[in-house]
N, C-alpha and C positions, 0 to 999 in steps of 0.2 A: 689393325689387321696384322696377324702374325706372319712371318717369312719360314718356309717348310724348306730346308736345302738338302736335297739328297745329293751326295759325295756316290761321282761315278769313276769306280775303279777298274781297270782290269781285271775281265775272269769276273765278274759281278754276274750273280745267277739273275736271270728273269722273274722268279718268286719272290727272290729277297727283295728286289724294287717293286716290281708290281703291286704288291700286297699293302704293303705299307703307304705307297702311293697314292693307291683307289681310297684305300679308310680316309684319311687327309682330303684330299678330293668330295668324296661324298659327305664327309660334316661341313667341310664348307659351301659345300651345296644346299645340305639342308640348313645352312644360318647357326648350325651350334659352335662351329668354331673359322671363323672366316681367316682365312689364311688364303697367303700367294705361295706358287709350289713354284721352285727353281732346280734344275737339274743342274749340278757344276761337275762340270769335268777341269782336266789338267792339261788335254788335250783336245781338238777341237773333232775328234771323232774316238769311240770306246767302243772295241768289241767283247761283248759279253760272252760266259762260257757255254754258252752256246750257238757262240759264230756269230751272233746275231752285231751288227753294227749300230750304235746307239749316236745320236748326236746330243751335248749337252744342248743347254740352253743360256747357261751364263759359265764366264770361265771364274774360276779360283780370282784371280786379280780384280775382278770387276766385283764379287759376292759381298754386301755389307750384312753381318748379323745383328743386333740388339739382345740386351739381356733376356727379351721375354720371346725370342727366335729358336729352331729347331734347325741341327746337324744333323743329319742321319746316315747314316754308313754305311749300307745293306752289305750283308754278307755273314 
């Protein structure tokens, strides 16, 4: 099973996560690509640009990658 980390910034639009998010989410739902999806932030709360308050789900210091793992930076 692969590790999906979206990197939660400041000012991070709602599309840019979302989108990318759902597609990840739903192959692993349908069995073509099984992955665990983590949210890391830097901080233990991110409000995105549009106000909206996001909480990660794992920080920076805790996130382990592997070679055949996924960073993703929306923005």
């Amino acid at each position: 099973m692969r590790t999906v980390a979206f990197l939660l910034l400041p000012g991070v639009h709602l599309m840019d996560l979302a989108g990318p998010a759902q597609v990840f989410y739903e192959a692993g739902q349908l069995g073509r690509f099984p992955v665990r999806i983590h949210y890391v932030g830097m901080k233990s709360e991110v409000t995105t640009a549009q106000h909206l308050p996001v909480i990660p789900t794992t920080s920076h210091t805790e996130l382990e990658l592997g070679p055949d793992d996924f960073l993703c930076i929306p923005g």
